[in-house]
mmCIF file of the N, C-alpha and C atoms, coordinates in Angstrom:
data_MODEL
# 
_entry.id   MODEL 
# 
loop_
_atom_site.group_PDB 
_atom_site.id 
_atom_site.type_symbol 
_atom_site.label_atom_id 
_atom_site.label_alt_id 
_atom_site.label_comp_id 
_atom_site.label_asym_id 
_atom_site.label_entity_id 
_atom_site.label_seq_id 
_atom_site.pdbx_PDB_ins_code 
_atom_site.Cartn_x 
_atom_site.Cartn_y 
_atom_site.Cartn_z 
_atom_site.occupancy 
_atom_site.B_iso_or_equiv 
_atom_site.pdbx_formal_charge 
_atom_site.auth_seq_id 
_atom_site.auth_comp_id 
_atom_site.auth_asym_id 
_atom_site.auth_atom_id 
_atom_site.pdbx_PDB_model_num 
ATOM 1   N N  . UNK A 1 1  ? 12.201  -2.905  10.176  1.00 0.00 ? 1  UNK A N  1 
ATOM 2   C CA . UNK A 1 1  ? 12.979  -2.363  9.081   1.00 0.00 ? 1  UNK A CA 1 
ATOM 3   C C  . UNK A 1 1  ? 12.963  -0.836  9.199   1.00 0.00 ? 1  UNK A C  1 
ATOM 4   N N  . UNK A 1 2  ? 13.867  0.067   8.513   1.00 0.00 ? 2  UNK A N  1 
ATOM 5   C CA . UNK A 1 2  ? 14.317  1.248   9.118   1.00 0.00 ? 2  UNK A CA 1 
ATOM 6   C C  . UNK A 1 2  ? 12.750  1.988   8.235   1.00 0.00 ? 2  UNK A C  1 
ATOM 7   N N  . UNK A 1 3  ? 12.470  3.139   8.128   1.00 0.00 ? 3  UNK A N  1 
ATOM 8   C CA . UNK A 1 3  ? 10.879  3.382   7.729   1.00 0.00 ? 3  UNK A CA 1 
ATOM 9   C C  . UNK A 1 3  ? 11.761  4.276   6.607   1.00 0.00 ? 3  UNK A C  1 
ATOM 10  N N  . UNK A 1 4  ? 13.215  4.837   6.365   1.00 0.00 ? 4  UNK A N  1 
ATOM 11  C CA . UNK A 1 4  ? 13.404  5.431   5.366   1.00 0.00 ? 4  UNK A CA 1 
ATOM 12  C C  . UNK A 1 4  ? 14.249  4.813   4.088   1.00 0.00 ? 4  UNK A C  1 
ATOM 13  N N  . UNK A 1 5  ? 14.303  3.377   5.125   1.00 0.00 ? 5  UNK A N  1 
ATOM 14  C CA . UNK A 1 5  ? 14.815  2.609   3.563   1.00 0.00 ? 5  UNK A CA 1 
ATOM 15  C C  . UNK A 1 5  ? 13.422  2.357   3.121   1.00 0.00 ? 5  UNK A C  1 
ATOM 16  N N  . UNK A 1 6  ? 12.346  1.861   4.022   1.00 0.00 ? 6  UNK A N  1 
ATOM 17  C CA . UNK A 1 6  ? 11.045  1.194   3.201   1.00 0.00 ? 6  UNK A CA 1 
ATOM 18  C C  . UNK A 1 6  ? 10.443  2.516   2.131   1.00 0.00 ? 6  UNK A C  1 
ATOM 19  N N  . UNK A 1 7  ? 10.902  3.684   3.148   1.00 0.00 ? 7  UNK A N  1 
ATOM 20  C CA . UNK A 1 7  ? 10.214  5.042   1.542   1.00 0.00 ? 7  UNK A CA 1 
ATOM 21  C C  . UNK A 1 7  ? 10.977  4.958   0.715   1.00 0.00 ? 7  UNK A C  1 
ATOM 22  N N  . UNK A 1 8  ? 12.418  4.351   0.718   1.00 0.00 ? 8  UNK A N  1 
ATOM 23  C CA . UNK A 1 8  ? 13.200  4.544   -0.923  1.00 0.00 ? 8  UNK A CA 1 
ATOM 24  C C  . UNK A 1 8  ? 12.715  3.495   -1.650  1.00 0.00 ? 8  UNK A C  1 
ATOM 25  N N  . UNK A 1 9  ? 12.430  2.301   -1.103  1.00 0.00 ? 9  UNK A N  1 
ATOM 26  C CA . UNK A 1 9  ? 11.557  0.996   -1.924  1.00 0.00 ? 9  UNK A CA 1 
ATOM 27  C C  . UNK A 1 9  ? 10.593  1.700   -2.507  1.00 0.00 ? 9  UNK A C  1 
ATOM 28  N N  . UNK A 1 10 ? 9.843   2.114   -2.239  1.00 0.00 ? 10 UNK A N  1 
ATOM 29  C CA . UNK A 1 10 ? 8.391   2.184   -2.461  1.00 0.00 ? 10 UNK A CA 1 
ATOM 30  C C  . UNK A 1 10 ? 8.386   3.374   -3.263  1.00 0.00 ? 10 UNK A C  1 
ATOM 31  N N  . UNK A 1 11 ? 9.112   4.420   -2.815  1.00 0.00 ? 11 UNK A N  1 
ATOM 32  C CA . UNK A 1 11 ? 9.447   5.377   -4.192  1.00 0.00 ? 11 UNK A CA 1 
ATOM 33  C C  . UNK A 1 11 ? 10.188  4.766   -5.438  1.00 0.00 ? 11 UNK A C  1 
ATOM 34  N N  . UNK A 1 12 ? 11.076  3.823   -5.337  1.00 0.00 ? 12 UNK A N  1 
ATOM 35  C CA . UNK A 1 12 ? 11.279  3.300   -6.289  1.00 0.00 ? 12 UNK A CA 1 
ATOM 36  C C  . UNK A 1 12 ? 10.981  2.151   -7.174  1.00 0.00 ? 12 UNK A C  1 
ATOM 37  N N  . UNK A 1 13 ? 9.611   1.406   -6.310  1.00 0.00 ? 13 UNK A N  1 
ATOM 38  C CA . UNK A 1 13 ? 8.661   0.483   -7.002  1.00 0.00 ? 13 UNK A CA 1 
ATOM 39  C C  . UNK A 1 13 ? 7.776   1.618   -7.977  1.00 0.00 ? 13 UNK A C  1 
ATOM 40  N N  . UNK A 1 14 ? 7.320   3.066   -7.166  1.00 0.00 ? 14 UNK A N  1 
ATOM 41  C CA . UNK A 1 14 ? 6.648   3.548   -8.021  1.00 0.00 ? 14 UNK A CA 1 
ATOM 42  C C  . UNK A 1 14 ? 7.302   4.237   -9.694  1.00 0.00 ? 14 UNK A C  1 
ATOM 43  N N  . UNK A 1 15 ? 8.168   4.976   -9.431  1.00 0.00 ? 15 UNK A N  1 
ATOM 44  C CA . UNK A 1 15 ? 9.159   4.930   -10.414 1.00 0.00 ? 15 UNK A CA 1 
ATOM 45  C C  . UNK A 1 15 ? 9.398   3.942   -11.285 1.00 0.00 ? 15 UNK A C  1 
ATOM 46  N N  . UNK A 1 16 ? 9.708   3.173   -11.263 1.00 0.00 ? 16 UNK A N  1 
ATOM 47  C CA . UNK A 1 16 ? 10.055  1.918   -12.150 1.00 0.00 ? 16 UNK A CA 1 
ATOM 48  C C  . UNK A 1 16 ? 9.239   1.613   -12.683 1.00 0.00 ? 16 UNK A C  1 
ATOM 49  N N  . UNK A 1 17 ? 7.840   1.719   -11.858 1.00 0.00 ? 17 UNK A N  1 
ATOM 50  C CA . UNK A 1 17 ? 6.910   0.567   -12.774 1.00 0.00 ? 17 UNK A CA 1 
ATOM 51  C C  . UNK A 1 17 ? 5.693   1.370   -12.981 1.00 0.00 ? 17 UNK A C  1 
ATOM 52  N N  . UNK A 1 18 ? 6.327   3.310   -13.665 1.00 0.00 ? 18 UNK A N  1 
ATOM 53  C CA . UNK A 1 18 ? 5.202   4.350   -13.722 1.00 0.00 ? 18 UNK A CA 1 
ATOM 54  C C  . UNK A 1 18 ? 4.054   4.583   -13.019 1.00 0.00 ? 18 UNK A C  1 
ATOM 55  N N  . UNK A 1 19 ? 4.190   4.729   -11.577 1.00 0.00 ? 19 UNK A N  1 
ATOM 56  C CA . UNK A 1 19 ? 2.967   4.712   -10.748 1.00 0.00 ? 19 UNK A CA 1 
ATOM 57  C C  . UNK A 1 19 ? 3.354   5.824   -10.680 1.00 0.00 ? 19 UNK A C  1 
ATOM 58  N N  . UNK A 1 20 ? 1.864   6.852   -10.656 1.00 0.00 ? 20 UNK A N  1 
ATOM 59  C CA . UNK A 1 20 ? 1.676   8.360   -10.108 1.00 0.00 ? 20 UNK A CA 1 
ATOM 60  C C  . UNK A 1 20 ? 2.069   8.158   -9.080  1.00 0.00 ? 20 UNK A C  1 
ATOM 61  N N  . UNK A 1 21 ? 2.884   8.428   -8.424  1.00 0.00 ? 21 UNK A N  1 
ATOM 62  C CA . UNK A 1 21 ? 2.977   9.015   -6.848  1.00 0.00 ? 21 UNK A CA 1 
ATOM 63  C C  . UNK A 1 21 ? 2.032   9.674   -6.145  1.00 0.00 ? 21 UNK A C  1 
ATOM 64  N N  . UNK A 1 22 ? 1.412   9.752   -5.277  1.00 0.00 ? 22 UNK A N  1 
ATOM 65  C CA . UNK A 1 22 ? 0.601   10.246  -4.661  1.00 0.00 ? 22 UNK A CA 1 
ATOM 66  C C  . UNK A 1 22 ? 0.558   9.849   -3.328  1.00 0.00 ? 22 UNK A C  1 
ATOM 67  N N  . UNK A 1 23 ? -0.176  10.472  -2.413  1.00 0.00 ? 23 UNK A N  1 
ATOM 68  C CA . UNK A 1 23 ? -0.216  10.149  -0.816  1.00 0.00 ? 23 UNK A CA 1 
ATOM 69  C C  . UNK A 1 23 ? -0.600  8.731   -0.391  1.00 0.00 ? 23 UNK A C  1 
ATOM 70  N N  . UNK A 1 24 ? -1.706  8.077   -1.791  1.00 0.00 ? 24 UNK A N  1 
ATOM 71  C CA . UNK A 1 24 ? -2.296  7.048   -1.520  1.00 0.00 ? 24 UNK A CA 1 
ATOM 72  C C  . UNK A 1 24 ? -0.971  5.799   -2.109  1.00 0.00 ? 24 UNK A C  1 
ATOM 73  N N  . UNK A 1 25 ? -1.262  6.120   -3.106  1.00 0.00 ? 25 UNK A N  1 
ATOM 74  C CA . UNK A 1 25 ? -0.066  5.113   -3.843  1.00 0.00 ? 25 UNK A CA 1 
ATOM 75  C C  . UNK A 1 25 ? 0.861   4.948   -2.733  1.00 0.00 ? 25 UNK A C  1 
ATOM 76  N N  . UNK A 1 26 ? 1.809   6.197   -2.738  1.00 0.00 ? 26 UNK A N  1 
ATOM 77  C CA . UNK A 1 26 ? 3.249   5.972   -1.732  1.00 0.00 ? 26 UNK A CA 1 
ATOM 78  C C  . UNK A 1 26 ? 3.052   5.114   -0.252  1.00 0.00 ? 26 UNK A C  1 
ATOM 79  N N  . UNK A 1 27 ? 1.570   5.725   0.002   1.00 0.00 ? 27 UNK A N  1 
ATOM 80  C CA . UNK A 1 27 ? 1.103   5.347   1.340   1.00 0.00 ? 27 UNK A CA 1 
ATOM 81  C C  . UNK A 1 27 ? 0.652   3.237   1.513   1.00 0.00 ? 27 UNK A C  1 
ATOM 82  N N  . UNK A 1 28 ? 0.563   2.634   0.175   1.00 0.00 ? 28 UNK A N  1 
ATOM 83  C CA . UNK A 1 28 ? 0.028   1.787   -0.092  1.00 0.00 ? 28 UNK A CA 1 
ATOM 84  C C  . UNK A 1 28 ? 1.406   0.698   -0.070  1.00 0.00 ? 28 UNK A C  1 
ATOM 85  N N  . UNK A 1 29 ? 1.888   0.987   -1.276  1.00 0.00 ? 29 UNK A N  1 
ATOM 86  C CA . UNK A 1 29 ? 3.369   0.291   -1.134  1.00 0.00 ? 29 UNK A CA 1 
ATOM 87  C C  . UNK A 1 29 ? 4.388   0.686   -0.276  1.00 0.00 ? 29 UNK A C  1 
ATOM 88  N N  . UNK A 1 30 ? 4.760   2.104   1.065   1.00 0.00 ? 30 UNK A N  1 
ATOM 89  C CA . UNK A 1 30 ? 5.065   1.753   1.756   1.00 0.00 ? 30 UNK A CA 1 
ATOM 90  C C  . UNK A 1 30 ? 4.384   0.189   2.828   1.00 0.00 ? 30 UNK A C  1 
ATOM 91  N N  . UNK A 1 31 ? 3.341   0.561   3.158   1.00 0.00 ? 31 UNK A N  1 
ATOM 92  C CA . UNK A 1 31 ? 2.493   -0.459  3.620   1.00 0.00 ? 31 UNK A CA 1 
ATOM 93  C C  . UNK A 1 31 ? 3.128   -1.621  3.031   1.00 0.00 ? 31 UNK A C  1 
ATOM 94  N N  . UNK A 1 32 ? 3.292   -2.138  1.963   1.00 0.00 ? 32 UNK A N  1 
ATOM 95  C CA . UNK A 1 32 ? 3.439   -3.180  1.606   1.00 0.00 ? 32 UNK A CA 1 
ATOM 96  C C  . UNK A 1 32 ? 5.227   -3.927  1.707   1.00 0.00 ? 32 UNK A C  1 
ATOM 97  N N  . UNK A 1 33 ? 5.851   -2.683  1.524   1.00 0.00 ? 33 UNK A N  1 
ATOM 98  C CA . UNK A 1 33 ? 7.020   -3.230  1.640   1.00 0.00 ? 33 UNK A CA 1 
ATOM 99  C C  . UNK A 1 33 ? 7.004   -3.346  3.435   1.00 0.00 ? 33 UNK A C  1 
ATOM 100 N N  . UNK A 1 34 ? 6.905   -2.031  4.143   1.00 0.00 ? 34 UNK A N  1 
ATOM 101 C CA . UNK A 1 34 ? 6.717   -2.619  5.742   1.00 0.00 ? 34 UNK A CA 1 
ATOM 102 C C  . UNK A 1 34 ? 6.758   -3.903  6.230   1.00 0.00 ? 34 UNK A C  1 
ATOM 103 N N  . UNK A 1 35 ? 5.326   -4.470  5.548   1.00 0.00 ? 35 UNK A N  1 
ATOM 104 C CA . UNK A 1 35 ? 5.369   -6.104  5.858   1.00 0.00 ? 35 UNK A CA 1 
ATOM 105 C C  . UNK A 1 35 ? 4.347   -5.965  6.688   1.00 0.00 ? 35 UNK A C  1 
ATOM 106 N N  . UNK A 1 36 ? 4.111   -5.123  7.539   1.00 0.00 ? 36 UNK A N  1 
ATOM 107 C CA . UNK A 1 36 ? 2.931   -5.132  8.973   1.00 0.00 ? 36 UNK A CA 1 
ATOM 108 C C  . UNK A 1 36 ? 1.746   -5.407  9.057   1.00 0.00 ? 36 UNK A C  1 
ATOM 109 N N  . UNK A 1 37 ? 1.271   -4.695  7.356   1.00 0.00 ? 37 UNK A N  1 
ATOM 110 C CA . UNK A 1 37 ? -0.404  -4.927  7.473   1.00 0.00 ? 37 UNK A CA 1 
ATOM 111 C C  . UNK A 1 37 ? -0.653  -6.090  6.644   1.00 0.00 ? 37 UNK A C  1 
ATOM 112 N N  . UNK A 1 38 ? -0.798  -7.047  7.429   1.00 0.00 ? 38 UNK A N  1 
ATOM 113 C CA . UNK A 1 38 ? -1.016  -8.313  6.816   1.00 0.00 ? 38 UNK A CA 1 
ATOM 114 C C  . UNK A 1 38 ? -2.075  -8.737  5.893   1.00 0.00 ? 38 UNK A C  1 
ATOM 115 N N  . UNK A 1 39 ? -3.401  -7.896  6.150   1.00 0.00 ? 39 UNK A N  1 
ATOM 116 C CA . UNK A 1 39 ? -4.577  -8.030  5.562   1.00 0.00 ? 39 UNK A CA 1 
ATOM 117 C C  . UNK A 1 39 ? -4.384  -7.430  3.935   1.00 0.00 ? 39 UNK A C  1 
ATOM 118 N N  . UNK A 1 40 ? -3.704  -6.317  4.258   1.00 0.00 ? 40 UNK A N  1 
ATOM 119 C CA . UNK A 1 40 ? -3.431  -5.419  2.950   1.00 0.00 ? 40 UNK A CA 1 
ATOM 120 C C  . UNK A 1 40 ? -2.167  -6.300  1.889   1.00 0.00 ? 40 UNK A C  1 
ATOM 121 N N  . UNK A 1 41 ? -1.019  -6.585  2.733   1.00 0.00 ? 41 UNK A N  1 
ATOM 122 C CA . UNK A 1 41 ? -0.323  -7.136  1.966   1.00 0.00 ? 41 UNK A CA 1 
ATOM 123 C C  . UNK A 1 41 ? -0.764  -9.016  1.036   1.00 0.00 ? 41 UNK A C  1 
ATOM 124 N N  . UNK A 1 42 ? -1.670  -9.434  1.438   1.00 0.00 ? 42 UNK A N  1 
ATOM 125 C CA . UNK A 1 42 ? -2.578  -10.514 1.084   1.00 0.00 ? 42 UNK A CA 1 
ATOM 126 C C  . UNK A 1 42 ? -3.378  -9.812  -0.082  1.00 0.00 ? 42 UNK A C  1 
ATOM 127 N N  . UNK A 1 43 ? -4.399  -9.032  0.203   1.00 0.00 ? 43 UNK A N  1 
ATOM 128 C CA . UNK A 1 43 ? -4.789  -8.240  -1.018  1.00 0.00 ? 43 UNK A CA 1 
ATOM 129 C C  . UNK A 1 43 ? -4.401  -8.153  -2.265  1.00 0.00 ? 43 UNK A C  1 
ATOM 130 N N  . UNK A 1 44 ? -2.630  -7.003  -1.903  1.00 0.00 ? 44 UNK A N  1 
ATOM 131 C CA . UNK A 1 44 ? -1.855  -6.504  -3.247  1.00 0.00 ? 44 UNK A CA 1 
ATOM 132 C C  . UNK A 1 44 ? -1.149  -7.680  -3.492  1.00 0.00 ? 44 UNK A C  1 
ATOM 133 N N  . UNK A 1 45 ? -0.826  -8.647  -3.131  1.00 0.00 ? 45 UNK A N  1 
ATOM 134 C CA . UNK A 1 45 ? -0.507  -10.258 -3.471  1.00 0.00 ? 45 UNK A CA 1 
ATOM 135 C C  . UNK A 1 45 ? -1.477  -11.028 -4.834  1.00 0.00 ? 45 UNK A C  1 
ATOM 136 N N  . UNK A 1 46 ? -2.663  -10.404 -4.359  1.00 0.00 ? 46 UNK A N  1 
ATOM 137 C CA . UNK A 1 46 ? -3.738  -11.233 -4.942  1.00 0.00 ? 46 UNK A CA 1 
ATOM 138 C C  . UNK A 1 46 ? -4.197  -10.343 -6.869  1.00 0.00 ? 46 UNK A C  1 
ATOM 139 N N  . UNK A 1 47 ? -4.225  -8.808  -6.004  1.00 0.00 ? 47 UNK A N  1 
ATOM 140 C CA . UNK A 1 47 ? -3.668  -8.026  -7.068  1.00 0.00 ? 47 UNK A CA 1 
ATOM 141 C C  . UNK A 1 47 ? -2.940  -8.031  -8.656  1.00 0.00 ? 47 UNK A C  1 
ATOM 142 N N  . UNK A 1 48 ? -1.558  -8.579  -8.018  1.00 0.00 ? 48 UNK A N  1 
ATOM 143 C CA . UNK A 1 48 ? -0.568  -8.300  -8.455  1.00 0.00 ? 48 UNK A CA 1 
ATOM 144 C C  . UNK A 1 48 ? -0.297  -9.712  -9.191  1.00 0.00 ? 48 UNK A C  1 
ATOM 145 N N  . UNK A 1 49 ? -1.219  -11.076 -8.882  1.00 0.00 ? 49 UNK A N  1 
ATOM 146 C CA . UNK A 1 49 ? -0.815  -11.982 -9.067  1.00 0.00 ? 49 UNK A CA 1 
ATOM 147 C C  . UNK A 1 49 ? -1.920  -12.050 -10.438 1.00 0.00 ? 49 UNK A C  1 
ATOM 148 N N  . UNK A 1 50 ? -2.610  -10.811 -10.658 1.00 0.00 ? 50 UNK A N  1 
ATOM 149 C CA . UNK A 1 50 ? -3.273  -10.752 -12.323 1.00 0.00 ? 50 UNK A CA 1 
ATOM 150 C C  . UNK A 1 50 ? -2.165  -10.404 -13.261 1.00 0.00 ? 50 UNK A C  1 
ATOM 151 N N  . UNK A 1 51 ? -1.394  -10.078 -12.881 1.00 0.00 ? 51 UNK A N  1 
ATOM 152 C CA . UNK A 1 51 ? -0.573  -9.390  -14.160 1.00 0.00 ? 51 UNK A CA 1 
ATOM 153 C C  . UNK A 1 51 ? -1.047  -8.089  -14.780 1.00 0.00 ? 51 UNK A C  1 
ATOM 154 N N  . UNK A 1 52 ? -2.292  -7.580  -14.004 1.00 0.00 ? 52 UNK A N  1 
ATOM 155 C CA . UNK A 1 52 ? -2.577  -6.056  -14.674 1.00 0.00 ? 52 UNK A CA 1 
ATOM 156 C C  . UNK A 1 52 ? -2.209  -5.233  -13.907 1.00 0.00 ? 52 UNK A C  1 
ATOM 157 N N  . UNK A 1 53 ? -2.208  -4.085  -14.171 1.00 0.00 ? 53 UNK A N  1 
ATOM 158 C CA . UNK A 1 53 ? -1.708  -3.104  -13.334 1.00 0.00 ? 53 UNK A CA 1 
ATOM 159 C C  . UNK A 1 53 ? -3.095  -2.432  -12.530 1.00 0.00 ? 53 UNK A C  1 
ATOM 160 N N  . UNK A 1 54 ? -2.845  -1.708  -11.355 1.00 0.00 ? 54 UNK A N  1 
ATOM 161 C CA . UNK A 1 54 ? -3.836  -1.677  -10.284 1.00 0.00 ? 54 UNK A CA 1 
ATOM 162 C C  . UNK A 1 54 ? -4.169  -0.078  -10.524 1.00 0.00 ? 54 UNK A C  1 
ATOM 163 N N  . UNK A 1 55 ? -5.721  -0.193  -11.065 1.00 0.00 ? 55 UNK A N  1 
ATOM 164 C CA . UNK A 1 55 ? -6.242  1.121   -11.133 1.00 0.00 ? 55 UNK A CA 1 
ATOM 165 C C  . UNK A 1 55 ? -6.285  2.273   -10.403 1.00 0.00 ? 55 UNK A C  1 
ATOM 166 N N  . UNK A 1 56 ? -6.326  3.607   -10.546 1.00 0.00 ? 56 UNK A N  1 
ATOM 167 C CA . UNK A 1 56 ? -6.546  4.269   -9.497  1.00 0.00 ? 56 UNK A CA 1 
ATOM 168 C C  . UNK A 1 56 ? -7.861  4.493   -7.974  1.00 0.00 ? 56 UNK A C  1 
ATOM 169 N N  . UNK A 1 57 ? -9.050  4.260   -9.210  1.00 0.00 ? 57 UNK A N  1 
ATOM 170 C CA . UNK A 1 57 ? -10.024 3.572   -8.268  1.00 0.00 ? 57 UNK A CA 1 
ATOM 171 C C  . UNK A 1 57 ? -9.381  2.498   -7.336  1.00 0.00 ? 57 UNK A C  1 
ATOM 172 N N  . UNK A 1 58 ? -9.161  1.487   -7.255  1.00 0.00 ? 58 UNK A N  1 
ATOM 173 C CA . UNK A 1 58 ? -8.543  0.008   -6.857  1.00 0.00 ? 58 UNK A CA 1 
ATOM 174 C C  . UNK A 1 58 ? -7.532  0.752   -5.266  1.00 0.00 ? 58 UNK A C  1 
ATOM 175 N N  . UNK A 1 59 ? -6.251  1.814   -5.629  1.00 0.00 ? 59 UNK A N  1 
ATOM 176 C CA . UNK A 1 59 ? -5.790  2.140   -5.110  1.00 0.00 ? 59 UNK A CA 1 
ATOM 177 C C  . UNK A 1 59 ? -6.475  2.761   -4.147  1.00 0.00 ? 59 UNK A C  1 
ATOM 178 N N  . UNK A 1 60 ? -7.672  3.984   -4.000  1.00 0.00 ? 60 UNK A N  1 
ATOM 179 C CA . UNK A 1 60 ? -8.248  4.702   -3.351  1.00 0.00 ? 60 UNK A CA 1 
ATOM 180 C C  . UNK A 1 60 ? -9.402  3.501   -2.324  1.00 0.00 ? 60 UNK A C  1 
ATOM 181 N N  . UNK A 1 61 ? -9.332  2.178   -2.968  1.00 0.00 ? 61 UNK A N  1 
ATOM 182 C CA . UNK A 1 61 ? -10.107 1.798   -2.365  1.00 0.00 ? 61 UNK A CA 1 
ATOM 183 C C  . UNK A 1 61 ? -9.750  0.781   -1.605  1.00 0.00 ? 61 UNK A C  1 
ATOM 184 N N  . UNK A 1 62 ? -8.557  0.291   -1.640  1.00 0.00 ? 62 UNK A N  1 
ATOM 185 C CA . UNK A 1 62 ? -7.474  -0.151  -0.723  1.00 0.00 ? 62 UNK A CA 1 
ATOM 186 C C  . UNK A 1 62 ? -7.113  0.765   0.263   1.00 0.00 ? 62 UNK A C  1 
ATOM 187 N N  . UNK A 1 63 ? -6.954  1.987   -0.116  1.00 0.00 ? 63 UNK A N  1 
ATOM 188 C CA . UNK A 1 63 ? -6.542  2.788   1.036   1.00 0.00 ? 63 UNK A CA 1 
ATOM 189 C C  . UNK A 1 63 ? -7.334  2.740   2.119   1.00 0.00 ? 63 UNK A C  1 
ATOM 190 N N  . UNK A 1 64 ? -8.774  3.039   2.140   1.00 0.00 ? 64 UNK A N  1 
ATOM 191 C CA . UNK A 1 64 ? -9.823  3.007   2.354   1.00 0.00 ? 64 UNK A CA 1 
ATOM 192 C C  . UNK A 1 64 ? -10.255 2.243   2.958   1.00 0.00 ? 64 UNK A C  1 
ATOM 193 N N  . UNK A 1 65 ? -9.876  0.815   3.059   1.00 0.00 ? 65 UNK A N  1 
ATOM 194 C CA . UNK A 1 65 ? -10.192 -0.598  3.374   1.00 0.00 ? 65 UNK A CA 1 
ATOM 195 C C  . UNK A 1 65 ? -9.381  -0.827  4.566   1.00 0.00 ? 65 UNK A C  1 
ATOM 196 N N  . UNK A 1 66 ? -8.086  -0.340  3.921   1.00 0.00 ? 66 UNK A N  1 
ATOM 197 C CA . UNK A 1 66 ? -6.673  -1.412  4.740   1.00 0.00 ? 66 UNK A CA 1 
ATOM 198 C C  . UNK A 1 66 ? -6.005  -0.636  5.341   1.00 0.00 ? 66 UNK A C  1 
ATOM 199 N N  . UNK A 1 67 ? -6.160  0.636   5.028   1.00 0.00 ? 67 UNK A N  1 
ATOM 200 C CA . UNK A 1 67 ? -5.414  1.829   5.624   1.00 0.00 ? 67 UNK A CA 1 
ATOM 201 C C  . UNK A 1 67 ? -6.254  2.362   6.857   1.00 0.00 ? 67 UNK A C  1 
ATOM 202 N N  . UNK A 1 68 ? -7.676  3.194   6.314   1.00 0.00 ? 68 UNK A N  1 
ATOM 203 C CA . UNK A 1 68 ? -8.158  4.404   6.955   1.00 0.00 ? 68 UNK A CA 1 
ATOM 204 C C  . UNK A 1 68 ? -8.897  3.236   8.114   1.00 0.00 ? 68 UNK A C  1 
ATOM 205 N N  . UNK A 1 69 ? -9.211  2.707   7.896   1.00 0.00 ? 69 UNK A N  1 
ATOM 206 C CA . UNK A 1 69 ? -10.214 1.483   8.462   1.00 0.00 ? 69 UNK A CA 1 
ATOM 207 C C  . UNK A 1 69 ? -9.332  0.855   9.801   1.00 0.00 ? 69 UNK A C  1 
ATOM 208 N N  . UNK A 1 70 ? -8.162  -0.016  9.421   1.00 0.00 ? 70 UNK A N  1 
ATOM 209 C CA . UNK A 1 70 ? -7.476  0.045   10.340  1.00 0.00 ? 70 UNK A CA 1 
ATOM 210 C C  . UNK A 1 70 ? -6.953  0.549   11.489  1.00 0.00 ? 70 UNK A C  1 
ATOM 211 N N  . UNK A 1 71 ? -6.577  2.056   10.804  1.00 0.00 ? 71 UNK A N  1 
ATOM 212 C CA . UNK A 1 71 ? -6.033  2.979   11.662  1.00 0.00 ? 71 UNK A CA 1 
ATOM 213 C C  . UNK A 1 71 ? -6.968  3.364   12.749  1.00 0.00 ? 71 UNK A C  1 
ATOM 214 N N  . UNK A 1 72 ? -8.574  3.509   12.307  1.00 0.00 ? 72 UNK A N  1 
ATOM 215 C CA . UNK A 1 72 ? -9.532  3.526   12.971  1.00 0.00 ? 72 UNK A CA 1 
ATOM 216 C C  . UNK A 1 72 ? -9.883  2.616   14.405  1.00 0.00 ? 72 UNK A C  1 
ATOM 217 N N  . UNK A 1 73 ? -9.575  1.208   13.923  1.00 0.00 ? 73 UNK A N  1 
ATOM 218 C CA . UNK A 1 73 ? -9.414  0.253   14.499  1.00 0.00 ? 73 UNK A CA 1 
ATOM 219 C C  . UNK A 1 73 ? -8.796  0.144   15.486  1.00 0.00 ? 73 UNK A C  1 
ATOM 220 N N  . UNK A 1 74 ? -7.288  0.662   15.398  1.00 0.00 ? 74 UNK A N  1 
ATOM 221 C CA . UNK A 1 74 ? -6.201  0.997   16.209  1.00 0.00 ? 74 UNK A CA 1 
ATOM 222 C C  . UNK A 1 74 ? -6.218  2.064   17.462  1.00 0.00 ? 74 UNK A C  1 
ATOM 223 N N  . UNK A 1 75 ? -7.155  2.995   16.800  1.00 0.00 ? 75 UNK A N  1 
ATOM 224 C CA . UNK A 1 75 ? -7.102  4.533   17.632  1.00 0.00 ? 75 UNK A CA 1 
ATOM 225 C C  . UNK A 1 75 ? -8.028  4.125   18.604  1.00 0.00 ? 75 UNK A C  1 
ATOM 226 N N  . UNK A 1 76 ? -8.684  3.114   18.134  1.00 0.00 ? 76 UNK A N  1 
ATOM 227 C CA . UNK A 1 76 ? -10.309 2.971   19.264  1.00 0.00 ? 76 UNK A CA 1 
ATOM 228 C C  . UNK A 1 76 ? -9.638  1.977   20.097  1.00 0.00 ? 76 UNK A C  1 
ATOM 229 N N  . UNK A 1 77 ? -8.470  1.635   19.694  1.00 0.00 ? 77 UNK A N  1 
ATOM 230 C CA . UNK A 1 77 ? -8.210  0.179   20.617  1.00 0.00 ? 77 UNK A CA 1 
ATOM 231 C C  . UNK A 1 77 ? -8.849  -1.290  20.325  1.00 0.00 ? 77 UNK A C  1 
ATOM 232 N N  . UNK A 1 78 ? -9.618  -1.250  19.059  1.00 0.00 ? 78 UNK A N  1 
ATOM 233 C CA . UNK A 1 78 ? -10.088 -2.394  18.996  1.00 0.00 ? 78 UNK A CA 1 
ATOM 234 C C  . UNK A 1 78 ? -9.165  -3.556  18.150  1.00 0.00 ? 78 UNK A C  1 
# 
């Protein structure tokens, strides 16, 4: 999928449904609309399937998990 329609999604999931914008947030639901990170998108599935809305802690610690961790993963080749 093109990576600047997935930033207008995801800017406009945050918008709509009053999420601060931030590097993490934007960085999270791009991720999610992407589709790629499978581990992460299972997560905000599981999330989202409370009906509450996802704290900022919650967010920083998803990033953290599914993001920084990964990428780590990736760079080492593992």
């Amino acid at each position: 999928m093109n990576h600047q329609i997935v930033a207008r999604k995801a800017i406009g999931h945050l918008t709509k449904n009053d999420i601060e914008p931030t590097p993490v947030t934007f960085s999270i639901w791009f991720l999610y609309y992407l589709g790629e990170n499978k581990a992460l998108i299972a997560r905000m599935k599981s999330f989202l399937s409370t009906g509450q809305p996802i704290s900022g802690a919650s967010y920083e610690k998803l990033y953290e998990v599914y993001v920084l961790k990964e990428h780590f993963r990736e760079s080492l080749g593992l």
